[in-house]
C-alpha positions in Angstrom: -70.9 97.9 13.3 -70.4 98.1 17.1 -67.6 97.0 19.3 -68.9 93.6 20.2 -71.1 91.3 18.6 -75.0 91.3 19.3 -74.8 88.0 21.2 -72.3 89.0 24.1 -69.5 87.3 22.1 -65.8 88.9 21.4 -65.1 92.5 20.4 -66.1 93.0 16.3 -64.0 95.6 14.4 -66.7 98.7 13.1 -66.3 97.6 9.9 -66.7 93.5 10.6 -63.7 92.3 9.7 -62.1 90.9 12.6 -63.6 89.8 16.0 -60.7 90.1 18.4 -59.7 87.0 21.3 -57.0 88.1 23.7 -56.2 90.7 21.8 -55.4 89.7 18.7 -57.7 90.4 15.3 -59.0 87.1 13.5 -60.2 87.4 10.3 -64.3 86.9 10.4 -66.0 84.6 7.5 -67.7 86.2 4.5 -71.3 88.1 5.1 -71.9 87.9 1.8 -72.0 84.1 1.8 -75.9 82.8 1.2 -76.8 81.5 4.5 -77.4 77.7 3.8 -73.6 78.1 1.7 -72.7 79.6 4.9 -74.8 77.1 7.5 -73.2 74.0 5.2 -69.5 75.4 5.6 -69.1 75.7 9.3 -70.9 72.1 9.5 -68.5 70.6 7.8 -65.6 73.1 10.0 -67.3 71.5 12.8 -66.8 68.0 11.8 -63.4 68.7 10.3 -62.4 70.2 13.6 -64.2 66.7 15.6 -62.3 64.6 13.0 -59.0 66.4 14.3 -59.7 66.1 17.8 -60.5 62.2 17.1 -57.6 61.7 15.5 -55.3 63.4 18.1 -56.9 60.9 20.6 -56.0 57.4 18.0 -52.6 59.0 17.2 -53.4 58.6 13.9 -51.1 61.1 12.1 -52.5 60.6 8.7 -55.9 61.5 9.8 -54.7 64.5 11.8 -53.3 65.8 8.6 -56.5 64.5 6.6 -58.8 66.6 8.9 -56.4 69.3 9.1 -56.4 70.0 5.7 -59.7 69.6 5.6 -60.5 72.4 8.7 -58.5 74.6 6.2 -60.5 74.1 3.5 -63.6 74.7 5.4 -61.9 78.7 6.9 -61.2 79.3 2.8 -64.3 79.0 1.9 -65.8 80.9 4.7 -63.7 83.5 4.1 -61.7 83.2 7.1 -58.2 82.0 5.5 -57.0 82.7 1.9 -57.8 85.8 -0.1 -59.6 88.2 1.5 -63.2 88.8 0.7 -63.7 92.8 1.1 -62.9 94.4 -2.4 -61.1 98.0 -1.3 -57.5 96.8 -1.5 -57.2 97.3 1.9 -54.3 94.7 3.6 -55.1 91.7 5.6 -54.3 92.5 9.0 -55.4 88.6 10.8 -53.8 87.2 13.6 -52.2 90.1 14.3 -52.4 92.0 18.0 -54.7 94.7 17.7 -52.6 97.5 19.4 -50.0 97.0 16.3 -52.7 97.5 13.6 -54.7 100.7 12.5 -57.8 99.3 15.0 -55.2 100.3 18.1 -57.6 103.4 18.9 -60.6 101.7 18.5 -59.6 98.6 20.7 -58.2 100.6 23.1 -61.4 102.6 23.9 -63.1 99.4 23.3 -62.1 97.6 26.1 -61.5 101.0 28.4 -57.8 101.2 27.9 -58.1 105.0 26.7 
């Protein structure tokens, strides 16, 4: 997989596990999930994460924590949170800066700091 993703967007680890934002790996979601699974799941992340926002603006803490929990059920089933969803054994290295990882070479030539 290359460096960065096809639509201009943040550096992608070559084997598509992470996309990386300041520097730091976050987990990607699934590939393997059927696209409308896939399409349905960040919908409802996207209106989990509205619900959030709204609530933040009422002050309502009970629907902060409603639409939290639900924004973290929506990253499980993607993929993005929970167990992992390759099958090699290999550890989970999200949220985690990508100089302190084994992609440190591969980030470092990725964004020219060879």
């Amino acid at each position: 997989m290359a460096a960065s993703s096809s639509e201009g967007g943040p550096p992608v680890t070559p084997d598509g596990r992470y996309i990386v934002v300041r520097g730091r790996l976050w987990r990607r979601a699934n590939p393997h999930l059927p696209g409308e699974e896939r399409e349905a799941l960040v919908r409802a992340l996207m209106a989990a994460r509205r619900a959030v926002g709204a609530a933040r603006r009422a002050g309502d803490r009970d629907a902060l924590a409603k639409a939290g929990s639900a924004v973290h059920a929506a990253k499980v089933a993607l993929g993005e949170r929970g167990p992992v969803w390759w099958q090699d054994g290999d550890r989970d290295w999200n949220r985690v800066m990508a100089r302190n990882s084994p992609y440190a070479e591969w980030f470092a030539a990725a964004v020219g700091q060879e």
